[in-house]
C-alpha positions as CSV (number, residue, x, y, z in Angstrom):
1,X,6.0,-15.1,-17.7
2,X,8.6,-15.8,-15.0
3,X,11.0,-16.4,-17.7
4,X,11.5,-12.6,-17.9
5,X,13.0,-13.1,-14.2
6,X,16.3,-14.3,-15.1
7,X,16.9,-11.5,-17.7
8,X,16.3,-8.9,-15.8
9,X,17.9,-10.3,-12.6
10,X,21.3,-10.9,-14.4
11,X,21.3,-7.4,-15.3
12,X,21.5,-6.1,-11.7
13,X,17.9,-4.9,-11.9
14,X,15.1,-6.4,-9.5
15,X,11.5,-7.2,-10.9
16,X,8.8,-7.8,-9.1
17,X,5.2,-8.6,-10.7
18,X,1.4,-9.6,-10.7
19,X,-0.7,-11.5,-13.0
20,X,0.7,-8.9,-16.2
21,X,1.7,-6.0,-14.4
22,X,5.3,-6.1,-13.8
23,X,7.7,-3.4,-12.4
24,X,11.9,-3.6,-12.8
25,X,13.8,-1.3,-10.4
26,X,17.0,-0.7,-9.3
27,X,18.4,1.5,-6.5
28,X,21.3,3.9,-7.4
29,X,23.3,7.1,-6.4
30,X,22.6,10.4,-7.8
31,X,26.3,10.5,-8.8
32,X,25.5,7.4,-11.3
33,X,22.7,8.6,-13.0
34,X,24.5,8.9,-16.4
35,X,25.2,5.3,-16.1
36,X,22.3,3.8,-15.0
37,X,19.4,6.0,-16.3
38,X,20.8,5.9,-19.9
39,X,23.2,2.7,-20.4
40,X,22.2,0.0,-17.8
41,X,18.4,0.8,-18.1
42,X,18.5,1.1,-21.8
43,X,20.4,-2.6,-21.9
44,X,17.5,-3.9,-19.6
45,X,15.1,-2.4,-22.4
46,X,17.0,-4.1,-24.9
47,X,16.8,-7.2,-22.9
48,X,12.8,-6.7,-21.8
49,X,12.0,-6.2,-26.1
50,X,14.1,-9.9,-26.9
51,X,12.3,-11.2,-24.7
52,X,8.8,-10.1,-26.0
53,X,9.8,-10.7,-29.4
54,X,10.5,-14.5,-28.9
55,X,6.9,-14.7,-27.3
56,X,5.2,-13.2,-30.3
57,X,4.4,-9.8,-27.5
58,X,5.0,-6.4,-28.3
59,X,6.7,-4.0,-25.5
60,X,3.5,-0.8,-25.4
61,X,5.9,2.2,-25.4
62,X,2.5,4.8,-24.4
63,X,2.1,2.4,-21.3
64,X,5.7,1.9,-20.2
65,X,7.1,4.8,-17.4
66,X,10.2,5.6,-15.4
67,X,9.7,7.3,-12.2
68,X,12.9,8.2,-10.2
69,X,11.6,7.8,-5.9
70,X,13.5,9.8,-3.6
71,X,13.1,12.9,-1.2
72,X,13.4,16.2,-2.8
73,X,16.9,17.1,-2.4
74,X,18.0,14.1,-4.3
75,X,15.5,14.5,-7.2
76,X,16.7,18.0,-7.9
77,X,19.8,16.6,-8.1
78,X,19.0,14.0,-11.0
79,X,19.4,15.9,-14.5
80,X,18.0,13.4,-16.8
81,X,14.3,13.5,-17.2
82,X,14.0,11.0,-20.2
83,X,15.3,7.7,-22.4
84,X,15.8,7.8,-26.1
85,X,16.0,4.1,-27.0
86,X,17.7,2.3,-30.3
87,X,14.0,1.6,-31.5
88,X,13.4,4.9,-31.7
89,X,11.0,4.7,-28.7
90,X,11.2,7.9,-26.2
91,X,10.2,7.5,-22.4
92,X,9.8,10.6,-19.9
93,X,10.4,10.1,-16.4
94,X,6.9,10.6,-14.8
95,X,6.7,12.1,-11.0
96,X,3.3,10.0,-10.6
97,X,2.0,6.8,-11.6
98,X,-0.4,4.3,-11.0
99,X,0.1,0.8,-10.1
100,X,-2.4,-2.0,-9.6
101,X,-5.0,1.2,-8.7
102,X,-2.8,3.1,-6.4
103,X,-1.3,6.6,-7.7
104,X,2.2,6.9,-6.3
105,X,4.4,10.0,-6.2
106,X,8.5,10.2,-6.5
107,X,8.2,10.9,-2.6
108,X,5.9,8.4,-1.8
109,X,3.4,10.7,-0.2
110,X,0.0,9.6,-1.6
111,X,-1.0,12.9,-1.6
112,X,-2.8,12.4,-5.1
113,X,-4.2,9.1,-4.1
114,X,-6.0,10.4,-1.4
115,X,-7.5,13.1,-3.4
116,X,-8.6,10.9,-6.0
117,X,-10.2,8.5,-4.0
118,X,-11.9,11.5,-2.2
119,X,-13.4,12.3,-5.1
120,X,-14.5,8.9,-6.3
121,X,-16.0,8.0,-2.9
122,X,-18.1,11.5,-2.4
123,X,-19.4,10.7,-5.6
124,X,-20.1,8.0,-5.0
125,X,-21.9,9.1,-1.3
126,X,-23.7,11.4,-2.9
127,X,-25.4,9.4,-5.6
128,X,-26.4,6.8,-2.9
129,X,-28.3,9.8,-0.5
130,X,-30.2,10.2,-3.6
131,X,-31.8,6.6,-3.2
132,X,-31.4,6.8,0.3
133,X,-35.1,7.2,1.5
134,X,-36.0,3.5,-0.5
135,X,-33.7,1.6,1.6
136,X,-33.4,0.6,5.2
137,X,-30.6,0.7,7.3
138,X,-29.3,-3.1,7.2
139,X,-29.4,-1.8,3.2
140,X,-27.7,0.9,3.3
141,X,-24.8,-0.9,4.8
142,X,-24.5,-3.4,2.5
143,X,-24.7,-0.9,-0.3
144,X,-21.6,1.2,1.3
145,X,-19.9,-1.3,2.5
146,X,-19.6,-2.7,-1.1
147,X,-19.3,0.7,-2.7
148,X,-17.1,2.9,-0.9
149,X,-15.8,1.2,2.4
150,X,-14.3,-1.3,-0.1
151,X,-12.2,1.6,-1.6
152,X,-11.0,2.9,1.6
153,X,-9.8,-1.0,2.7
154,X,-8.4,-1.9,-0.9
155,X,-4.4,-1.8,0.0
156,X,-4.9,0.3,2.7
157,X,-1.3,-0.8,4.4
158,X,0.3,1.6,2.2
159,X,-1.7,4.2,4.0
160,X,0.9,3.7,7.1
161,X,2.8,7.0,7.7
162,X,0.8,9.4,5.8
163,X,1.1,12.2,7.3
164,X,-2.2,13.5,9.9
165,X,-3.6,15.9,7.1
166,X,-3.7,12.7,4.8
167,X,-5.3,10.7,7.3
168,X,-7.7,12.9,8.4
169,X,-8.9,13.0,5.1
170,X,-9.8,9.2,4.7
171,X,-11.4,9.8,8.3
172,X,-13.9,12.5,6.4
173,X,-14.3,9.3,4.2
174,X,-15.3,7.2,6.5
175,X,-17.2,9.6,8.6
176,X,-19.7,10.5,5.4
177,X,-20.8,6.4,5.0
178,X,-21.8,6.0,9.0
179,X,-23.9,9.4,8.6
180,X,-25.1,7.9,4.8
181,X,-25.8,4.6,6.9
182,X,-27.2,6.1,10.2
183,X,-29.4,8.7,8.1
184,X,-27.3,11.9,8.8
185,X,-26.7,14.9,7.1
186,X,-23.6,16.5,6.1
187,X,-23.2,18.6,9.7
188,X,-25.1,16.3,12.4
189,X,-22.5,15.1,15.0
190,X,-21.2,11.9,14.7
191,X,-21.1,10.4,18.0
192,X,-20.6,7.0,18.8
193,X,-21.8,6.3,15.2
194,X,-18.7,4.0,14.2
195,X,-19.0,2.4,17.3
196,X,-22.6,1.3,16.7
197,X,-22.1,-0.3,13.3
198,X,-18.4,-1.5,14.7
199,X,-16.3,-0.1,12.5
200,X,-12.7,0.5,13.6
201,X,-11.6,4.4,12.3
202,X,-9.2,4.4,9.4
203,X,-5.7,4.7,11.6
204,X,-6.8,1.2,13.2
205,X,-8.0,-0.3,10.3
206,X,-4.5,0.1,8.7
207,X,-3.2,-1.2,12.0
208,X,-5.7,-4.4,11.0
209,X,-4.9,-4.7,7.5
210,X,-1.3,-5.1,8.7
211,X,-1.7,-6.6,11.8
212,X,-3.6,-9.8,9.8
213,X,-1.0,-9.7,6.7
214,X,1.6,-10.5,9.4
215,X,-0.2,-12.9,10.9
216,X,-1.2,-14.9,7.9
217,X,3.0,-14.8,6.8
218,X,3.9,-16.1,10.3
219,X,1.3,-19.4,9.4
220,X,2.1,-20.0,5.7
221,X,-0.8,-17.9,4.3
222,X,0.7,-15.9,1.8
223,X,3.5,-16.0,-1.0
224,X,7.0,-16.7,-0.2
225,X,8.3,-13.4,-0.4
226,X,6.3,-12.3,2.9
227,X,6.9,-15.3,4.4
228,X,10.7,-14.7,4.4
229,X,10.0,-11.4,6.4
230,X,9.5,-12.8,9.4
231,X,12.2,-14.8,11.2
232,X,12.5,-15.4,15.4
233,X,15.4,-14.6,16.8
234,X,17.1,-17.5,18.6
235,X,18.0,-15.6,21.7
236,X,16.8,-14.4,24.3
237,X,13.9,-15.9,26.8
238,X,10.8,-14.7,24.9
239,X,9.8,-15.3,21.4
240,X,10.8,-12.2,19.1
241,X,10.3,-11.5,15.6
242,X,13.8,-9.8,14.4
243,X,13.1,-6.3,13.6
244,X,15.6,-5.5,10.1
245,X,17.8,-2.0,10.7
246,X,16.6,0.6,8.3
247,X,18.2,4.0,7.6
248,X,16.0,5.9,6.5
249,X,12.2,7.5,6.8
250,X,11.1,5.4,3.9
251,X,12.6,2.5,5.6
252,X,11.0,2.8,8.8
253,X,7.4,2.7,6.9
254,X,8.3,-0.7,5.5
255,X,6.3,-3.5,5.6
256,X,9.6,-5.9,6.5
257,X,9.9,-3.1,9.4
258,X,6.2,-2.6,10.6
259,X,5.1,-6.3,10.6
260,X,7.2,-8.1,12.8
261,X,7.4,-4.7,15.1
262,X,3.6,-5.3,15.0
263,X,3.4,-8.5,16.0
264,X,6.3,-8.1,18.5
265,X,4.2,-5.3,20.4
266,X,0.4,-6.8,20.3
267,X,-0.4,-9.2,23.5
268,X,0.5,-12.6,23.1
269,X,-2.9,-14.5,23.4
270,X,-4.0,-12.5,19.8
271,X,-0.4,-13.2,18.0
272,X,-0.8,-17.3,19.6
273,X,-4.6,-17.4,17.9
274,X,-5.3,-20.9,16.8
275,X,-7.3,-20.0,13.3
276,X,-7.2,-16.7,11.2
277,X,-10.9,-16.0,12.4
278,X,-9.7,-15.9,16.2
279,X,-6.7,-13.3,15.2
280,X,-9.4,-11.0,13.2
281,X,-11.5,-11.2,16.4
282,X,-9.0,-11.1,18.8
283,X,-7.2,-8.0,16.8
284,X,-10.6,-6.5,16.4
285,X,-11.6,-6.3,20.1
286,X,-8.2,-5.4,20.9
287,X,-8.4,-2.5,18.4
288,X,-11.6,-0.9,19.4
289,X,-10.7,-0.9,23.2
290,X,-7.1,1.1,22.0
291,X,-6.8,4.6,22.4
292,X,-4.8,6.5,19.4
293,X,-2.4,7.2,21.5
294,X,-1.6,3.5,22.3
295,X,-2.1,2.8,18.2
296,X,1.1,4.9,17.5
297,X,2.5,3.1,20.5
298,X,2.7,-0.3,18.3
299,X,4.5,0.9,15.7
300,X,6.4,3.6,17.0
């Protein structure tokens, strides 16, 4: 499969993949469109079905999008909302899509991602409140844990920089499996529910997810790719991650940005942990003690 690599790469365009899900994109001016939107992507279609052919696969026109990701001043300025190619295939640009599970937007907002899973989860929640008087609390846990609380934590690092509205809404989440667990109703108080199963809230728990992603790049725990992220800077009296220059809003919610400002920010006997256990506990305790306010702090 990597084969398809040096194709597309040749062509300008960068791909990026897993397992079979692969995505080719390129970054242009509005002023260009004409160029790349029907000639250059239209040659890396060309390229993409020569490919396939010499491996006995078929290119899945139904399956294959094109979404266009910029703020709205830009998109309005984009004319072209579809590709006509030589095989007679047609593709409209879509303003949503879903990859590996997550629904993006053309703004990267999330907005529909976090309804969906708000759905699926209180769905979820309310079939298990059904069943809920045949189980016993240490139950009940395991059950939502592996039922919705896995939702919330599957990629949740792309929840970093949704806006407060978004948020709140995963909190609701998160909120309705402690009551589920603690044998609440819909309108009891919550009080120091999360607390007493020790659950860090859903603006911390992004904080962890990429707090530990980082960590696990700085030790040679994960591909290449994230590895490359973070480099020390070689000046200077303390140890520093370099923290790239971005440009933009989108930028600044970055992964290449956040992490090593992360890891830059969080005291230095959690970052120094000897084992990946010691980090999660370390960055754990750390986490629950932190006000919100000191939270935004990290990253800000």
């Amino acid at each position: 499969i990597r084969s398809i690599y040096q194709f597309v790469e040749k062509l300008g365009f960068s791909i990026e993949g897993y397992a079979d899900d692969h995505q080719i994109m390129m970054s242009f001016k509005a002023s260009s469109q004409s160029i790349v939107l029907v000639y250059e992507i239209q040659r890396c279609f060309e390229k993409v079905q020569y490919w396939m052919n010499h491996y006995y696969l078929q290119l899945n026109g139904s399956k294959t999008q094109i979404a266009i990701l910029r703020n709205n001043r830009t998109l309005k300025e984009v004319g072209i909302k579809g590709l006509n190619l030589p095989s007679g295939m047609t593709i409209r640009f879509v303003s949503n899509f879903r990859n590996l599970g997550i629904t993006f937007d053309s703004r990267l907002k999330l907005t529909n991602q976090v309804t969906e899973l708000k759905k699926r989860c209180f769905r979820t929640i309310r079939n298990i409140n059904k069943i809920r008087f045949l189980l016993n609390k240490d139950q009940l846990k395991v059950i939502v844990n592996s039922l919705v609380v896995s939702c919330l934590d599957y990629c949740n690092g792309l929840y970093f920089g949704i806006s407060e509205k978004l948020l709140s809404q995963l909190q609701l989440i998160q909120n309705a499996c402690a009551k589920t667990v603690m044998g609440k109703y819909k309108h009891d108080h919550m009080n120091e529910d999360l607390n007493e199963l020790h659950w860090l809230n859903m603006r911390k728990r992004v904080i962890f997810k990429l707090g530990l992603l980082s960590y696990k790049s700085i030790i040679g725990h994960s591909p290449q790719y994230l590895q490359e992220i973070f480099v020390y800077a070689h000046h200077g009296h303390s140890l520093q991650l370099i923290v790239p220059n971005y440009h933009s809003l989108y930028g600044s919610k970055s992964f290449s940005v956040i992490g090593p400002k992360l890891m830059n920010r969080l005291p230095r006997n959690i970052v120094s942990a000897s084992d990946t256990d010691t980090f999660k506990s370390l960055l754990k305790t750390f986490l629950f003690s932190a006000s919100d306010y000191e939270i935004k702090q990290l990253t800000a």
